[in-house]
N, C-alpha and C positions, 0 to 999 in steps of 0.2 A: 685539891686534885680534880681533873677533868671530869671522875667518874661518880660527880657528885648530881650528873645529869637526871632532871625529871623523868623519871620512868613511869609515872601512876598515871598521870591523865593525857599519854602521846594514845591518840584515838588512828588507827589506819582507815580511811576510808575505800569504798567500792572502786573509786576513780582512781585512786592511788595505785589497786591490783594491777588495775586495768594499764596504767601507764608503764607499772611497772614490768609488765608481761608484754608490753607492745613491743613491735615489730620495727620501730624506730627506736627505739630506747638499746643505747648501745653497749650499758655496763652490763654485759651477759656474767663475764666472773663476777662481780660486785652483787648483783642478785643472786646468785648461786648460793654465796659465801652469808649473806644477812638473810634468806631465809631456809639455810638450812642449820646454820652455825650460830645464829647472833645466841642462843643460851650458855653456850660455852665463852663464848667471845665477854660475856657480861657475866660472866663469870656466876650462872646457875647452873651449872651442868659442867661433870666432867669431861666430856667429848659429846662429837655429834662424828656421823657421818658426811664427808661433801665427796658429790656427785657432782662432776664436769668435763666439758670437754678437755681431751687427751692435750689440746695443745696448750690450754691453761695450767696444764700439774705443774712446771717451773716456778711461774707465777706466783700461783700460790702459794708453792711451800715455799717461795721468800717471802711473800708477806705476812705468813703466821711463823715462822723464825723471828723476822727482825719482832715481831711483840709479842717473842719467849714462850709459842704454843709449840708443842711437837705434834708432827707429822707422821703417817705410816702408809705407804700404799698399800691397798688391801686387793684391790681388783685392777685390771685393765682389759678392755674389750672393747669390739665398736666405738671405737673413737671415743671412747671416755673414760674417765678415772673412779673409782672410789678412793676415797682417802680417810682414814681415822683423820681427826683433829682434836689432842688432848693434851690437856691442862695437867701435866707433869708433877706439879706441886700437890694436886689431891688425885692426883688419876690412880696413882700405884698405891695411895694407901687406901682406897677404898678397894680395889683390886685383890690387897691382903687381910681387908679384915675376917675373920676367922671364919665367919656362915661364908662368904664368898669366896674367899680360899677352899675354904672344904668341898665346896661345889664345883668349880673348876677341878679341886683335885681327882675328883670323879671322871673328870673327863680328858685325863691323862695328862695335867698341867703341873711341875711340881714345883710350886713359888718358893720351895727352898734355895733354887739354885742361886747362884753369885749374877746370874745375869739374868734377871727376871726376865725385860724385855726382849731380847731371844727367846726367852722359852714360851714366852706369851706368844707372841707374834709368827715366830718360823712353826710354829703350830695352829693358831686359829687361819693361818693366810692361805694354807693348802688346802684346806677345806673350804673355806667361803668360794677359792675357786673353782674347784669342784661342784659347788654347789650352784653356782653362777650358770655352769657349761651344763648339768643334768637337770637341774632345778629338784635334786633329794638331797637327803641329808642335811636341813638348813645344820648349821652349830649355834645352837640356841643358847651358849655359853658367851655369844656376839653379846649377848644384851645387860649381861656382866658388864663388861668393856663401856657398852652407853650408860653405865649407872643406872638402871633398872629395877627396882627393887626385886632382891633375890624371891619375894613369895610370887610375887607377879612373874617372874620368868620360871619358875618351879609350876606356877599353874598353869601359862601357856602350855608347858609340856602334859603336862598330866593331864590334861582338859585336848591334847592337838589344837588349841588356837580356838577351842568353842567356848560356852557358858562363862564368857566373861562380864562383869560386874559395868564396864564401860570402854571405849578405844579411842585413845587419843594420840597421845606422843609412842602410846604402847599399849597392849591391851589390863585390862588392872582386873586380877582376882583378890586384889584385897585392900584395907583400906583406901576406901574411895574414897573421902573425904583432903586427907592428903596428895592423894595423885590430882585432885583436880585443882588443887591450889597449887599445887605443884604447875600444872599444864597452863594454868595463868601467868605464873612467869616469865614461864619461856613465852607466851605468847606476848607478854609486855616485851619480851626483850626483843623481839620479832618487829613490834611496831617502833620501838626506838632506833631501829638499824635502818629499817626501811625508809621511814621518816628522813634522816638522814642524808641515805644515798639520794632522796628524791631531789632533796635539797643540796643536792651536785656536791657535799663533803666526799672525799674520794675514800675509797676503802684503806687506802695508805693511812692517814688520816685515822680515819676511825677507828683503825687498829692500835695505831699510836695511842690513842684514847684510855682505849681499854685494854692497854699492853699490861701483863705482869711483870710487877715489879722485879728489876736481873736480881736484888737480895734474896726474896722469894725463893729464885730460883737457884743462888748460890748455893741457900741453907739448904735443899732439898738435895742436890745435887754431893753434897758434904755428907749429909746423911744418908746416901745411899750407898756410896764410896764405903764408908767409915763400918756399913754392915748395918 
C-alpha cells in the first residue's frame, strides 16, 4: 500500500514556508487542505477544520468524497468557508464514547437519536454561527467534534482558556506528555503533505494516497444502519 510512505525523517524547511506561502505559488486549495487537514488525511486525527475560499467549497468537498472523508459546512462569511473534514469510520465512535457522550449530553445533544448526524450537526452549526457574527458564546463542545481530549476541553472551560499546562493544536490541562507526542504527529503529517505538494504531486493524488479504504467504509456504514 501507498501509505507505507516515510513519515519519520521528511524534515520542512524555512525555504519550503516560504515558497509555499508565495505569492506565485498557485495551489492556494492544495495548501489550504495539507496544512490545515494533512492529520486527518494521514489518518491521526479524527477531523480538522478547513478554512477557504468560498469559491473552493465544491472543490473540495469532491476531493475529500472521491477518498471516502465526510464533509460538513459549518460557516460561511466573507468569501470563505469553514468546513468539518471527518473520518467517518472513527469520527462517531469517539463522538459516542460514554465521558464524551455524557458531556455533549450536557449541552443538549442526545446521541440516542437514529440519526446522530442531524442531531450533532443542526445543533453545533447554529451556534458556531452565532458565534462567528458576535464573537460570544464560542460551543466549546466544537473541540469534542476535533478529538480533543475531554479533560483538556473541560479545563479550557473551567480555567476560560487561562492556566494551561502548554498550547499547541489546543491548549492541554492535562497530561502533557501525550499531547505533545500527540502534536508531533500531526506535525509529521504536516511535513509529509507539504513535502509533496512542493514536489507538484497534486492534491488529487495525494488524496488517492491516503484515501480510506470503501470496505472501511462499508462496514461502518452497515453498522450504523443496523443500530
Amino acid at each position: 500500500m501507498a501509505k507505507k510512505i516515510n513519515r519519520t525523517n521528511v524534515k520542512v524547511t524555512s525555504s519550503d514556508i516560504i515558497k509555499l506561502y508565495s505569492k506565485d505559488f498557485e495551489k492556494k486549495l492544495e495548501v489550504d487542505i495539507v496544512t490545515q487537514c494533512a492529520p486527518v488525511i494521514l489518518g491521526e486525527k479524527i477531523s480538522n477544520i478547513l478554512i477557504t475560499e468560498e469559491k473552493n467549497r465544491r472543490e473540495a468537498e469532491m476531493m475529500f468524497h472521491y477518498a471516502g472523508f465526510s464533509t460538513y459546512l459549518f460557516y460561511h462569511g466573507n468569501e470563505k468557508v469553514m468546513m468539518l473534514i471527518y473520518n467517518k469510520t472513527i469520527f462517531w465512535d469517539y463522538i459516542r464514547k460514554k465521558e464524551c457522550s455524557e458531556f455533549l449530553e450536557k449541552y443538549g445533544y442526545n446521541l440516542a437519536r437514529e440519526n446522530i448526524a442531524y442531531e450533532v450537526f443542526s445543533k453545533i452549526a447554529p451556534k458556531f454561527s452565532a458565534y462567528m457574527k458576535t464573537k460570544q458564546n464560542f460551543p466549546h463542545e466544537l473541540g469534542i467534534l476535533l478529538g480533543y481530549p475531554l479533560k483538556d476541553v473541560q479545563g479550557f472551560i473551567e480555567n476560560k482558556g487561562k492556566n494551561f499546562l502548554y498550547s499547541g493544536y489546543w491548549k492541554v490541562y492535562s497530561d502533557l506528555q501525550n499531547a505533545l507526542l500527540t502534536f508531533e504527529r500531526y506535525n509529521r503529517a504536516k511535513s509529509v503533505l507539504i513535502k509533496m505538494v512542493l514536489d507538484n504531486i497534486s492534491i488529487w493524488k495525494i488524496l488517492g494516497i491516503f484515501q480510506i479504504p470503501k470496505q472501511e467504509i462499508k462496514e461502518k456504514e452497515y453498522k450504523e444502519s443496523a443500530g
